[in-house]
C-alpha positions, 0 to 999 in steps of 0.5 A: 715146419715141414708137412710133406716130403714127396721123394722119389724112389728108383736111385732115390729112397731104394737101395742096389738091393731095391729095398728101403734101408733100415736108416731110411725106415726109421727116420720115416716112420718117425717123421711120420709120428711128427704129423709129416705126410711122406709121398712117395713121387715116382715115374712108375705106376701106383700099383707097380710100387706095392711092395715099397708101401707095404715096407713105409707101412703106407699100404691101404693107408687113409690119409696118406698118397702116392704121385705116379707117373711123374705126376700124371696121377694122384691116389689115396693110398687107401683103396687106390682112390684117383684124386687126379689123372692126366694122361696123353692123346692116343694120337701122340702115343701112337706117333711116339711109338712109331717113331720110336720103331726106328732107335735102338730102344725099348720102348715102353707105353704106360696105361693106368693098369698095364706097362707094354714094352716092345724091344725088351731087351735083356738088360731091361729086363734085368733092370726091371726085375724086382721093381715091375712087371710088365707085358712084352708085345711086338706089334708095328703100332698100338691101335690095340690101345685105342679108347684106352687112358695113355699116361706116358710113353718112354724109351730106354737107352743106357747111352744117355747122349744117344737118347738127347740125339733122339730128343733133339730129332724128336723136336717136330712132335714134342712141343706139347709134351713135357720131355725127361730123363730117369734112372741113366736110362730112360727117355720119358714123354708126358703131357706138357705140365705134367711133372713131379713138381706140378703133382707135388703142388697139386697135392699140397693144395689138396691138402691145404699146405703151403709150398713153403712146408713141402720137401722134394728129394730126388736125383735124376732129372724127373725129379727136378720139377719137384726139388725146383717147386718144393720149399726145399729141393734135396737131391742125394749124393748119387745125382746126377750133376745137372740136379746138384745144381739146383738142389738146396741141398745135397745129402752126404749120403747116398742112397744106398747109406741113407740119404733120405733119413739123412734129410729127415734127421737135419730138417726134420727131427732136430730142426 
């Protein structure tokens, strides 16, 4: 049997309309009653996703937890307790940053409380909407980080073949990071082994379950450490074809019509 399912968010178990659909809800809330932890995995920040807890009546939960920041931290939900955190080096950041300076992105640089963006362009701001809110800044550097805990740094372009150009000329400065994309948007930087499925395994050890009893589901390439280190690697009908390929399974449905009830149902429910 199946102990946890640690599923992504953004295109993933969120709808168009950034909501969890009422298929989803009631596929969840019934795994739940079953004993299996749902964990939600996502490149976002505890604090960003209140409003997806407080819908999966997860909000202030003991017992129950969130993997943030593509892995870079564990909380119990209850209190917001830090089980693990493990962000960047300033110097990495900084370097990040200025190098960023010079592409057409938005470049956004993650600590524990607070997003920076500079470059917020319209579009971004309308992605972002609804789902986080951020703090615009337009500085040439972020010494004023310094002595804080950086989680991440990432940039967005929706030019998907631009932002691999980018990767590429960024090769120089990257080997001790892990590199990945998200949502047909994003360009995002974390320490190396510092991914969704390294969270997901950490988290299972914690909780004393095996891999074999965990589920991942996700559909962008962040998402492909965990679905790759689950027991069953899922990615719904809208991923992107590079995740397809590895996944165990794909879902009929999308994530607009339920795809990740559609897992629980098949896996789950009536296994």
């Amino acid at each position: 049997m199946y102990k946890i399912i640690a599923c992504d968010l953004d295109e993933t178990l969120l709808g168009e309309d950034r909501k969890v659909c009422k298929r989803n809800l009631e596929a969840i809330k019934k795994a739940r009653e079953l004993g299996v932890k749902f964990v939600p995995a996502t490149g976002r920040g505890f604090r960003t996703i209140k409003g997806t807890l407080e819908e999966l009546e997860l909000l202030d939960e003991k017992g129950e937890y969130v993997i943030s920041f593509n892995g870079g931290a564990i909380t119990e939900n209850k209190g917001n307790r830090m089980l693990h955190f493990e962000g960047i080096p300033f110097a990495i950041a900084d370097e990040l940053y200025k190098r960023g300076l010079a592409y057409d992105v938005c470049i956004h640089v993650y600590t524990k409380e607070v997003v920076y963006v500079y470059n917020y362009v319209q579009s971004e701001k309308g992605y972002l909407t609804g789902r986080m809110e951020v703090t615009e800044i337009h500085r040439e550097n972020i010494d004023f980080l310094k002595g804080q805990e950086i989680v991440k740094v990432l940039y967005m372009n929706t030019d998907n073949q631009y932002l691999r150009w980018i990767e590429g000329d960024l090769k120089d400065i990257t080997g001790g990071l892990d590199v990945s994309y998200s949502s047909n948007r994003y360009l995002e930087f974390n320490l190396k082994g510092v991914n969704k499925g390294n969270g997901l395994l950490r988290l299972a050890e914690l909780l004393g379950i095996k891999r074999e009893e965990t589920i991942a589901i996700g559909d962008h390439i962040n998402d492909l450490s965990m679905i790759e280190a689950a027991g069953l690697g899922v990615g719904v009908r809208n991923a992107v074809e590079e995740v397809k390929e590895r996944c165990d399974y794909i879902t009929e449905a999308t994530n607009n019509e339920g795809g990740v009830a559609e897992v629980i149902e098949k896996f789950v429910i009536h296994c």
